[in-house]
Jmol script that loads the backbone (N, CA, C; Angstrom):
load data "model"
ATOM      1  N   UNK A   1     -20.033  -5.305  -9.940  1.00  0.00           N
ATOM      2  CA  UNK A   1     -20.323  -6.440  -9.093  1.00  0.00           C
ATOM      3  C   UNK A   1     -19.129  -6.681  -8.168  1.00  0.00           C
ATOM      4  N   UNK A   2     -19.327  -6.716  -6.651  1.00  0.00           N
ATOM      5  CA  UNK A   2     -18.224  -6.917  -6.042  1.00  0.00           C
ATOM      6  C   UNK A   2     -18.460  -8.421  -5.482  1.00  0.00           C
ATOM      7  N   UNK A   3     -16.456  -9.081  -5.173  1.00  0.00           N
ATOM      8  CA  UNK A   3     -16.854 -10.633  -5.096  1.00  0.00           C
ATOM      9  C   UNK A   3     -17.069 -10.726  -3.562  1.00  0.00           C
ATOM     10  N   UNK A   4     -17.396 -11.774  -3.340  1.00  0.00           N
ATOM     11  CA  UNK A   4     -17.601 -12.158  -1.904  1.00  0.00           C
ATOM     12  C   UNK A   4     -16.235 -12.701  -1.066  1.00  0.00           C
ATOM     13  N   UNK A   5     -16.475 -12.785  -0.258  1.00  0.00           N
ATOM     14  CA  UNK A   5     -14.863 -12.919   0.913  1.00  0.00           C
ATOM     15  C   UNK A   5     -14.776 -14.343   0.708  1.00  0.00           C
ATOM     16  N   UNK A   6     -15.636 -15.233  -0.185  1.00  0.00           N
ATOM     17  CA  UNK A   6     -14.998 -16.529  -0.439  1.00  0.00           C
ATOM     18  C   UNK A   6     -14.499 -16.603  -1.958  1.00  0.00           C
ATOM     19  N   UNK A   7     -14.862 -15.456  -2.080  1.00  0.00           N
ATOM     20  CA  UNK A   7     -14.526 -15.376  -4.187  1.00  0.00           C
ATOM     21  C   UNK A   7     -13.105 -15.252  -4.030  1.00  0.00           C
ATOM     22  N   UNK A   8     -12.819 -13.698  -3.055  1.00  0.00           N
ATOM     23  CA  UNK A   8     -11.326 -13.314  -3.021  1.00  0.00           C
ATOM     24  C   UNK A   8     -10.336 -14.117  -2.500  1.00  0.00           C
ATOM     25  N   UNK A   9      -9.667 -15.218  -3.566  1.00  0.00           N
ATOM     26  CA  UNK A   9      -9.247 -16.263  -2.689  1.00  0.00           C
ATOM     27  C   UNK A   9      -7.822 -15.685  -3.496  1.00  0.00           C
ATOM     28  N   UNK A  10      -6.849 -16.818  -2.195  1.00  0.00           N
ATOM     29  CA  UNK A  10      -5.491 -16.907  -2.837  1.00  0.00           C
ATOM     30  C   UNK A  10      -4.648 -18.516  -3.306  1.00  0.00           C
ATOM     31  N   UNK A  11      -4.206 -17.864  -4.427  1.00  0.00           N
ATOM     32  CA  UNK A  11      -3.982 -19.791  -4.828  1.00  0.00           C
ATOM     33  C   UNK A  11      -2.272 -19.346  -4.716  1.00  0.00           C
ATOM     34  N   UNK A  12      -1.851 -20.401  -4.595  1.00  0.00           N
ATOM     35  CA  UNK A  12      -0.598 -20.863  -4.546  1.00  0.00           C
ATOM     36  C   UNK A  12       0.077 -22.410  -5.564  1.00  0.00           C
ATOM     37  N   UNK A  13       0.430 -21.909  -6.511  1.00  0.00           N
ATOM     38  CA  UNK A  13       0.750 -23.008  -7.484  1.00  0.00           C
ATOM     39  C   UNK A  13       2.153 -23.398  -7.560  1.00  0.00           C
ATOM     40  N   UNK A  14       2.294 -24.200  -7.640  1.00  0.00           N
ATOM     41  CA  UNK A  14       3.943 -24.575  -8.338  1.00  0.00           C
ATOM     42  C   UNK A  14       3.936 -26.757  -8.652  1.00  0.00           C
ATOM     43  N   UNK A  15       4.891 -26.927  -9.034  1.00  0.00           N
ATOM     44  CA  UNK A  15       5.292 -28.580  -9.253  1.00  0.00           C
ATOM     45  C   UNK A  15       6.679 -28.607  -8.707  1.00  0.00           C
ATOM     46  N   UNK A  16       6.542 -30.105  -9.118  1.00  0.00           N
ATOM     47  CA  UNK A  16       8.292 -30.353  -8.464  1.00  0.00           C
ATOM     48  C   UNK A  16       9.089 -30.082  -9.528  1.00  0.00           C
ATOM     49  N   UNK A  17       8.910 -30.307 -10.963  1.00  0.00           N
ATOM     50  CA  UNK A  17      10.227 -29.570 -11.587  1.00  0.00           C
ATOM     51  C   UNK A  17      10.748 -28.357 -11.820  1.00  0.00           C
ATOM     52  N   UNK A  18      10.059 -27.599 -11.952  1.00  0.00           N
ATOM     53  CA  UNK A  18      10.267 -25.861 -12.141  1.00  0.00           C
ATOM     54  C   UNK A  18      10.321 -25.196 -10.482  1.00  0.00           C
ATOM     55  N   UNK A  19      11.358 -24.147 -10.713  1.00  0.00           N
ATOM     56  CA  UNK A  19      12.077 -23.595  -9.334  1.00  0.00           C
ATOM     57  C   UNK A  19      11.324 -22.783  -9.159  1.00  0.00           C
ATOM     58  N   UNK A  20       9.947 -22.322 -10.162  1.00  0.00           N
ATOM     59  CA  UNK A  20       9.261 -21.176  -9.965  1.00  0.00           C
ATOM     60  C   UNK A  20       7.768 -21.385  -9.067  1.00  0.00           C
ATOM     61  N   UNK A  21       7.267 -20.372  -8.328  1.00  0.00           N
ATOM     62  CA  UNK A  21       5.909 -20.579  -7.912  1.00  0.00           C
ATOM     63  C   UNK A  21       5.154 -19.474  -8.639  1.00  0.00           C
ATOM     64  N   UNK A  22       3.736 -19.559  -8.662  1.00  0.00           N
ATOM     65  CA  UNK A  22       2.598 -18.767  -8.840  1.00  0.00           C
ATOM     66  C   UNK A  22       2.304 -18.065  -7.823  1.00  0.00           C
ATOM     67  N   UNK A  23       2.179 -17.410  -7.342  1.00  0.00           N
ATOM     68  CA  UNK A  23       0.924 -16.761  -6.374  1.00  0.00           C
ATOM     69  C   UNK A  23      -0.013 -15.944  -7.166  1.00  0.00           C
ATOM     70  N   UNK A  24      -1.070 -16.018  -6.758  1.00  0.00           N
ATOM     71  CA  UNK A  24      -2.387 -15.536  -7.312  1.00  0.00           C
ATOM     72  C   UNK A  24      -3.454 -15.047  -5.958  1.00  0.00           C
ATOM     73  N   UNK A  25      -3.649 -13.582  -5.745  1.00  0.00           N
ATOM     74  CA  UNK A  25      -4.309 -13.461  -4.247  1.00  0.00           C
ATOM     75  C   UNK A  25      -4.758 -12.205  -4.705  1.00  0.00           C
ATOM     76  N   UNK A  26      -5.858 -12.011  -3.681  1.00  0.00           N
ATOM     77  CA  UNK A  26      -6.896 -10.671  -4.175  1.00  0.00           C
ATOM     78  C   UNK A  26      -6.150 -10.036  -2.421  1.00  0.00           C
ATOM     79  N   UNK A  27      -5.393 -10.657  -1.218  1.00  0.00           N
ATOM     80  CA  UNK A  27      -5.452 -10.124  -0.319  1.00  0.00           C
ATOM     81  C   UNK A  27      -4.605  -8.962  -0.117  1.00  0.00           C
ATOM     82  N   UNK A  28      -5.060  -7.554  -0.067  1.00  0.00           N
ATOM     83  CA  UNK A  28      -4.472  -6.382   0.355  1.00  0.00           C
ATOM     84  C   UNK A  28      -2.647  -6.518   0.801  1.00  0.00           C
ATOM     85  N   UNK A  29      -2.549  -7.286   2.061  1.00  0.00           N
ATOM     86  CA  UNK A  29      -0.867  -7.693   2.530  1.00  0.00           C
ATOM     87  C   UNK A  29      -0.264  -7.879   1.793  1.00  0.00           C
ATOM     88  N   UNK A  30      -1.063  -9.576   1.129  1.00  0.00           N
ATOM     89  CA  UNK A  30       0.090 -10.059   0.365  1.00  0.00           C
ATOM     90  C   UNK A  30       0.474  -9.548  -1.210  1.00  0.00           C
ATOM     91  N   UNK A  31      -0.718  -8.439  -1.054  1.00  0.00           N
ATOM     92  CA  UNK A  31      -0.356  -8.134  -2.626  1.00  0.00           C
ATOM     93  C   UNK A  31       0.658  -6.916  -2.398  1.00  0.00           C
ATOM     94  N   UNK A  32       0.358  -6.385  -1.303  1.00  0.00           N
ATOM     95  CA  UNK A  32       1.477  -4.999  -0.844  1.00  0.00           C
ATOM     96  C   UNK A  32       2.683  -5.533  -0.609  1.00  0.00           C
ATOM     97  N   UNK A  33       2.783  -6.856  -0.069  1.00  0.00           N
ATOM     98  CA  UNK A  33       4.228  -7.665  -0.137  1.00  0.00           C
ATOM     99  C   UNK A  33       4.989  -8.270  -1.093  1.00  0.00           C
ATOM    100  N   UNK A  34       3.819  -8.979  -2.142  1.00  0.00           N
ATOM    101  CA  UNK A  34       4.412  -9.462  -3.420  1.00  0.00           C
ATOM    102  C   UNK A  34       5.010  -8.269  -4.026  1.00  0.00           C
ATOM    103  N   UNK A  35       3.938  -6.300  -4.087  1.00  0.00           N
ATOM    104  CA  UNK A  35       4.764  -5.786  -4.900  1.00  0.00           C
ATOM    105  C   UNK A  35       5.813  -5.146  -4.369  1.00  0.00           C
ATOM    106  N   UNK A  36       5.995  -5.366  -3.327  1.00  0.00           N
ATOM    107  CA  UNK A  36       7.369  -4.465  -2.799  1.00  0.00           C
ATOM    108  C   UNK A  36       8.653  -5.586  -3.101  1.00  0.00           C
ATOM    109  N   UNK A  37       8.106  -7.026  -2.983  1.00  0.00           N
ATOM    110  CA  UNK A  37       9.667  -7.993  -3.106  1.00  0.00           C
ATOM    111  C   UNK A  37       9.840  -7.982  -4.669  1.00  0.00           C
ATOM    112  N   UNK A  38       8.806  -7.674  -5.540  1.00  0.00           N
ATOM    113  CA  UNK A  38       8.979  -7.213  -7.128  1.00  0.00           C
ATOM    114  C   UNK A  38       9.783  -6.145  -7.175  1.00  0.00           C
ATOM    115  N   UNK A  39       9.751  -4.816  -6.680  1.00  0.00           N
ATOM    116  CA  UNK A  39      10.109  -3.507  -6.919  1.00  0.00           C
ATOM    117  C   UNK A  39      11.750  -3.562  -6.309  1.00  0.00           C
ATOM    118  N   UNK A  40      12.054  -4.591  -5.180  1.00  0.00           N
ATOM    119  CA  UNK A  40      12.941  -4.729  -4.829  1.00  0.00           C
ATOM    120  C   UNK A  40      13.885  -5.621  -5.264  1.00  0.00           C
ATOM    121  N   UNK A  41      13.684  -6.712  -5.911  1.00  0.00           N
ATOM    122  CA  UNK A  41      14.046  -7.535  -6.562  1.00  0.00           C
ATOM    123  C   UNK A  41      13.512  -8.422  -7.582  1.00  0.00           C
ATOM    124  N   UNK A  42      13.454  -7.252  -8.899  1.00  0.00           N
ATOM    125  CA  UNK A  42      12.667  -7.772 -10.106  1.00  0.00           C
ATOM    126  C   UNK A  42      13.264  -8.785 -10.909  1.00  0.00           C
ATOM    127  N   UNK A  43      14.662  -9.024 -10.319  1.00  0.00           N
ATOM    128  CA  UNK A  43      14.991 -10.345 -11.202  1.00  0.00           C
ATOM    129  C   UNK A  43      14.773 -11.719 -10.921  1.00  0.00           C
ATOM    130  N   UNK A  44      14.456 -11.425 -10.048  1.00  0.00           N
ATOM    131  CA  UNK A  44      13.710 -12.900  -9.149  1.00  0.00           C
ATOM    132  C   UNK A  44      11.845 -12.867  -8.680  1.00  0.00           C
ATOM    133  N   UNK A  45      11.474 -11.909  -8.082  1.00  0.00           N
ATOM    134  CA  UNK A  45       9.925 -11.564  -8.162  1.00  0.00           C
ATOM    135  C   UNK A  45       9.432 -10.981  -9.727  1.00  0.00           C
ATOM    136  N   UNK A  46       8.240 -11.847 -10.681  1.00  0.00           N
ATOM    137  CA  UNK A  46       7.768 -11.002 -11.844  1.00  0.00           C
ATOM    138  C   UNK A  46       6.227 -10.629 -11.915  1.00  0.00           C
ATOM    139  N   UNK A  47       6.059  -9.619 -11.674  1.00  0.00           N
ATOM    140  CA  UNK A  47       4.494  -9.314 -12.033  1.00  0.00           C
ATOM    141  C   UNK A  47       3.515  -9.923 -12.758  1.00  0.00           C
ATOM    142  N   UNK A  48       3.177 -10.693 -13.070  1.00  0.00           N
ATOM    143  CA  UNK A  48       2.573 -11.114 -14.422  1.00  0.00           C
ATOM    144  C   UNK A  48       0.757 -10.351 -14.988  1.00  0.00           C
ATOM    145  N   UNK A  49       0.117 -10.186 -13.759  1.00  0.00           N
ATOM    146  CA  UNK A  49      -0.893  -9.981 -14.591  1.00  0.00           C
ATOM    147  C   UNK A  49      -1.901  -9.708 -13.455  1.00  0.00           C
ATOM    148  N   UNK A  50      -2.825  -8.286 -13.247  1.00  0.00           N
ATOM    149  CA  UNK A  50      -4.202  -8.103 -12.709  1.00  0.00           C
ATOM    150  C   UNK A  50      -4.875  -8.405 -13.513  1.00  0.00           C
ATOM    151  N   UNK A  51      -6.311  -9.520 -13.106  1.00  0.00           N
ATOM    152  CA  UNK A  51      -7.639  -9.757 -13.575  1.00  0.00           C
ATOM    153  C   UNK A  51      -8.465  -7.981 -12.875  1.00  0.00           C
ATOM    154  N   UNK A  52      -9.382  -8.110 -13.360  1.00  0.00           N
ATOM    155  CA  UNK A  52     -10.227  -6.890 -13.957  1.00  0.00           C
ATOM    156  C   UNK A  52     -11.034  -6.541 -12.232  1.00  0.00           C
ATOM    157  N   UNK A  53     -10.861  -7.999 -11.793  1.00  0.00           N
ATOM    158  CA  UNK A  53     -11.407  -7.711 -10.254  1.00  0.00           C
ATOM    159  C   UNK A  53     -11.141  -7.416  -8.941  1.00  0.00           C
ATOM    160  N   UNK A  54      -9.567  -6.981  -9.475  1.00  0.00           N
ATOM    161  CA  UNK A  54      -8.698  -6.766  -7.911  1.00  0.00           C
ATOM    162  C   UNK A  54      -7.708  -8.010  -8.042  1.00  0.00           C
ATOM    163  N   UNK A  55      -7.311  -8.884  -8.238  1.00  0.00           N
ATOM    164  CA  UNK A  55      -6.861  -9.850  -7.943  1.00  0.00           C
ATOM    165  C   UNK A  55      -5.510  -9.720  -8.761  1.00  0.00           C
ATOM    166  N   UNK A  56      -4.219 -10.343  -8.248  1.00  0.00           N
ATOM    167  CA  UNK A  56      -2.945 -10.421  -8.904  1.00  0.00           C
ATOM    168  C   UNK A  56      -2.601 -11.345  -9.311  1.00  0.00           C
ATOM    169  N   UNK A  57      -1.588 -11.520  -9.777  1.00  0.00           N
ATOM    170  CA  UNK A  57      -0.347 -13.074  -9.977  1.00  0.00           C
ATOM    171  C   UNK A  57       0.857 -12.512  -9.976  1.00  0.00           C
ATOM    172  N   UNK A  58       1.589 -13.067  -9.260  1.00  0.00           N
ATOM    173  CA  UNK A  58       3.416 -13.135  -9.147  1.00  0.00           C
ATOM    174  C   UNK A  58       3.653 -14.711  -9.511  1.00  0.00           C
ATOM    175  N   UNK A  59       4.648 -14.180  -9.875  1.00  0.00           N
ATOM    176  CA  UNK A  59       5.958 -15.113 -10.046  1.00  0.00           C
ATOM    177  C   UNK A  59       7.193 -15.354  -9.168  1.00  0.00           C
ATOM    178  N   UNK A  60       7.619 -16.086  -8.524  1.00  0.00           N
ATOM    179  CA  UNK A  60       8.760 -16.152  -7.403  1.00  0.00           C
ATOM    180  C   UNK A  60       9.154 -17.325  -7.348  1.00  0.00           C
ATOM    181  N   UNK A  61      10.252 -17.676  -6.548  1.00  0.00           N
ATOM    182  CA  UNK A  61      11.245 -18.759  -6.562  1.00  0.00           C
ATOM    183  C   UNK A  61      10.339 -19.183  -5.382  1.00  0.00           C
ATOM    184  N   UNK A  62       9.841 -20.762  -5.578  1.00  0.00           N
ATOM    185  CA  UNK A  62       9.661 -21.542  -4.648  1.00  0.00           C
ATOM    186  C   UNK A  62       9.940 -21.756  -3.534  1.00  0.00           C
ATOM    187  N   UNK A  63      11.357 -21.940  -3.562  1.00  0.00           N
ATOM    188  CA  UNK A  63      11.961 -21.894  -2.310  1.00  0.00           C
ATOM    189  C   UNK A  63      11.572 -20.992  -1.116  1.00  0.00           C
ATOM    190  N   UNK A  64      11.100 -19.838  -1.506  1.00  0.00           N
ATOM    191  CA  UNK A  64      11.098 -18.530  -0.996  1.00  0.00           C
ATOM    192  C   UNK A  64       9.542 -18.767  -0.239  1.00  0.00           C
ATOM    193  N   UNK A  65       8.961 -19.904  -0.613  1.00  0.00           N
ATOM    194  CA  UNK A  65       7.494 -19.963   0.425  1.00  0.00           C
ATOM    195  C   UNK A  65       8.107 -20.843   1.862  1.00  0.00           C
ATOM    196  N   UNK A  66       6.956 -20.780   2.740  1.00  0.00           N
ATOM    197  CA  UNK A  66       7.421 -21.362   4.350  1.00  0.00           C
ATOM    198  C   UNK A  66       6.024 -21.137   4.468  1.00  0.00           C
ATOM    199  N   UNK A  67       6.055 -22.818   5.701  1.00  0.00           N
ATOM    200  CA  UNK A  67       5.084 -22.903   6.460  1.00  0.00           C
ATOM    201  C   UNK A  67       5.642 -22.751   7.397  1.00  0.00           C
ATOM    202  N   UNK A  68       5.153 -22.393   8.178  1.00  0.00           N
ATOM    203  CA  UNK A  68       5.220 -22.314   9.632  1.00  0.00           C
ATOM    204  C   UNK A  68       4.274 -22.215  11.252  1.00  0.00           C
ATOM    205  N   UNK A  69       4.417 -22.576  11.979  1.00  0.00           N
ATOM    206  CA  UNK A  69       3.609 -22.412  12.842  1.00  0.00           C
ATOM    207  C   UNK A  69       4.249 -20.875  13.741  1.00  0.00           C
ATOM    208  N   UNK A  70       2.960 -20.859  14.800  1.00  0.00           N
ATOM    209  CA  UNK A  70       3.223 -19.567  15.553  1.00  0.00           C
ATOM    210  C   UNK A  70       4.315 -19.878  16.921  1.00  0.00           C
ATOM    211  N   UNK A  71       4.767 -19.408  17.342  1.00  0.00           N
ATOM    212  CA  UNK A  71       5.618 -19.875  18.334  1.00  0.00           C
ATOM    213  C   UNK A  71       4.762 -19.603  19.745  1.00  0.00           C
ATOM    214  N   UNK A  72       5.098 -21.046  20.014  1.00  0.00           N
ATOM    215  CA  UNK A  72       4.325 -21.600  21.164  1.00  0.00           C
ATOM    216  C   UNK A  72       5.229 -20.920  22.903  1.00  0.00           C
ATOM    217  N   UNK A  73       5.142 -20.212  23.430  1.00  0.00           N
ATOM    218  CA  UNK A  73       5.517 -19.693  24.619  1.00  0.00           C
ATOM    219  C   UNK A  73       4.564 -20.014  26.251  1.00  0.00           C
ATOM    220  N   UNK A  74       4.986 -20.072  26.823  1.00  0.00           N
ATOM    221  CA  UNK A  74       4.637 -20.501  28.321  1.00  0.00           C
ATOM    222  C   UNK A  74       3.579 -19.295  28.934  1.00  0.00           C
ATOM    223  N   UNK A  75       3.124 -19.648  29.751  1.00  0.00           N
ATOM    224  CA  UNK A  75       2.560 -18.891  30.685  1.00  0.00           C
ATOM    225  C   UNK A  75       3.624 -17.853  31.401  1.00  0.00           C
ATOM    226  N   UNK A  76       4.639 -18.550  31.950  1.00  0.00           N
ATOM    227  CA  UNK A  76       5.936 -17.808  32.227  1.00  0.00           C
ATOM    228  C   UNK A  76       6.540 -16.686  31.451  1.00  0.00           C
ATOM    229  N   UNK A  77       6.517 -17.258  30.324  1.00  0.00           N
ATOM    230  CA  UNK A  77       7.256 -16.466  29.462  1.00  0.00           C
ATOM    231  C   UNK A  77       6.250 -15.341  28.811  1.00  0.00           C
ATOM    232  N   UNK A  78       4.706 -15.711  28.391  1.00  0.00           N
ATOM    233  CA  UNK A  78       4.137 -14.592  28.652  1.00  0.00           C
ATOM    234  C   UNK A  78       3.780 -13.320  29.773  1.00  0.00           C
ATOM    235  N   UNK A  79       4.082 -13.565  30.665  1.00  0.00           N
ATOM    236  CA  UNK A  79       3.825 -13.125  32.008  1.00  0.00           C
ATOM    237  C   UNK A  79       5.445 -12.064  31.829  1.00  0.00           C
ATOM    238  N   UNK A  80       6.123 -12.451  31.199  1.00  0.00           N
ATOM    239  CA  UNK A  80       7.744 -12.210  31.751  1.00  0.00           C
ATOM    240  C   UNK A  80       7.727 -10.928  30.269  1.00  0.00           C
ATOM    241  N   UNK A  81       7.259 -11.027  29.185  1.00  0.00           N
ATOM    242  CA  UNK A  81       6.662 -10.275  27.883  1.00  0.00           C
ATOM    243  C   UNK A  81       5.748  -9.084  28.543  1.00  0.00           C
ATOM    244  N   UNK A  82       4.777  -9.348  29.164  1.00  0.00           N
ATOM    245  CA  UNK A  82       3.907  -8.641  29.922  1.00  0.00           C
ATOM    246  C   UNK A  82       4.342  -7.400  30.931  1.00  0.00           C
ATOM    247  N   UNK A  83       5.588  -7.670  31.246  1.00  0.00           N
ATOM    248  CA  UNK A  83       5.825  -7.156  32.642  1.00  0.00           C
ATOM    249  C   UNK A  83       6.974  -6.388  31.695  1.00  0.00           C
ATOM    250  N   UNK A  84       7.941  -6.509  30.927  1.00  0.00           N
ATOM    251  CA  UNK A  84       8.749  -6.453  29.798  1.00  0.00           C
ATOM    252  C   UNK A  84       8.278  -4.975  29.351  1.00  0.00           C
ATOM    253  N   UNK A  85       7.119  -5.318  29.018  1.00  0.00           N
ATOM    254  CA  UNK A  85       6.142  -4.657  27.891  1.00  0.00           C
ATOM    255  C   UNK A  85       5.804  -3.275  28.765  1.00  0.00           C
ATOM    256  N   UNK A  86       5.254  -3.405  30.212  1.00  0.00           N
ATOM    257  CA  UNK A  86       5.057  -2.539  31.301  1.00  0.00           C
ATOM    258  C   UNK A  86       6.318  -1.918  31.806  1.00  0.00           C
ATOM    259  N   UNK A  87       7.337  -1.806  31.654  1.00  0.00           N
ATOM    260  CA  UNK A  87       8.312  -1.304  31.881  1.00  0.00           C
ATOM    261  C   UNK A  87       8.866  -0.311  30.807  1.00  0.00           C
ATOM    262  N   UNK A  88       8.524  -0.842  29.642  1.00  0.00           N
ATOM    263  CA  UNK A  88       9.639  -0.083  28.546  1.00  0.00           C
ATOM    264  C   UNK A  88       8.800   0.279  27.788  1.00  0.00           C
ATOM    265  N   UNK A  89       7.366   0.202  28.065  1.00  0.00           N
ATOM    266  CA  UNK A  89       7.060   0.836  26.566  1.00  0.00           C
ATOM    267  C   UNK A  89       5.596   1.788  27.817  1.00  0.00           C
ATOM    268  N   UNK A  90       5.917   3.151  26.554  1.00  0.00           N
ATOM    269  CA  UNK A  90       4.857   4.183  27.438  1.00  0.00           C
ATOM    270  C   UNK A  90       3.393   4.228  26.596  1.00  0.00           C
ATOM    271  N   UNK A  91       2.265   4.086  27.480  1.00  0.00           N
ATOM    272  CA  UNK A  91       0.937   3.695  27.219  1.00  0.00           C
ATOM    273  C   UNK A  91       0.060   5.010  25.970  1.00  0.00           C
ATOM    274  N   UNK A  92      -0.068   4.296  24.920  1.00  0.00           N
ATOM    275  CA  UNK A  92      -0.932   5.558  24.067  1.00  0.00           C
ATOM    276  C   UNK A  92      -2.305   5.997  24.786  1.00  0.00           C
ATOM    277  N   UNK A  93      -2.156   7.362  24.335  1.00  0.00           N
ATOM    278  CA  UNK A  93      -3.488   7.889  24.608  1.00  0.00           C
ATOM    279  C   UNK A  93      -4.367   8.250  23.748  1.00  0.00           C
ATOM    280  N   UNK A  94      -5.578   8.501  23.626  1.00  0.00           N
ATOM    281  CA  UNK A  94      -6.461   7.797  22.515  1.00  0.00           C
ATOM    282  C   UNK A  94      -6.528   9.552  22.292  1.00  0.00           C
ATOM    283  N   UNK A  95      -6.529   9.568  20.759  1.00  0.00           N
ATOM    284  CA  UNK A  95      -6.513  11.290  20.115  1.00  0.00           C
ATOM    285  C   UNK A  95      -7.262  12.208  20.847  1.00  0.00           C
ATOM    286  N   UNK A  96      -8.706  11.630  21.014  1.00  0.00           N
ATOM    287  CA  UNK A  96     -10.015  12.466  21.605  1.00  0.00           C
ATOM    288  C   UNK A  96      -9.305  13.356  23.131  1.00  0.00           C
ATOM    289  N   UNK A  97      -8.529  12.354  23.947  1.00  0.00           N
ATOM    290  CA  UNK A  97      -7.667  13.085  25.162  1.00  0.00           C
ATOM    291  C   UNK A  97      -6.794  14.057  24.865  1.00  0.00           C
ATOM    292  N   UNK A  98      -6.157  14.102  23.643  1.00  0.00           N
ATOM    293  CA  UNK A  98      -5.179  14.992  23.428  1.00  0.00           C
ATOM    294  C   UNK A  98      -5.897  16.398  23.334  1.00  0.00           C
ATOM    295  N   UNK A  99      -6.769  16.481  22.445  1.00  0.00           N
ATOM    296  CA  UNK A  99      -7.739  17.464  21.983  1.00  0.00           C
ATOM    297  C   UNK A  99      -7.866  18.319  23.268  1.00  0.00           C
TER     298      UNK A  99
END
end "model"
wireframe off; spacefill off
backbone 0.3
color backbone group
């Protein structure tokens, strides 16, 4: 039985006294991110446990979550990215052309 794209959810747990958080997520990224900051630093990231359906849990220092928003830039400053972008970087060509 596979779950639905509202089954595969991600929770995020913690309280105010303990320095530790939960994460719990079925999503591909964050599970490729939780296990690389595990593999990289297992004394602070801990694995705890796959359910049977894809889904993980870590363990991590609280601190270590952030909200954030996206950074808000101008018309200008996109335009100025744009032109940036057209200068220094050379355009891919799609495989089928190479052939």
């Amino acid at each position: 039985m596979n779950l639905t794209s509202e089954e595969r959810e991600t929770i995020i747990r913690f309280d105010e006294a303990g320095p530790l958080a939960v994460v719990y997520t079925y999503n591909v990224a964050w599970k490729n991110k939780l296990a690389k900051m595990a593999s990289e630093r297992p004394d602070e990231v801990c694995f705890k446990e796959e359910d049977g359906w894809g889904g993980v849990t870590y363990e991590l220092p609280k601190k270590w979550l952030k909200i954030g928003s996206p950074r808000a830039i101008s018309d200008a400053q996109r335009q100025a990215m744009v032109e940036h972008a057209a200068k220094y970087l050379t355009p891919r060509t799609p495989a089928s052309a190479e052939a």
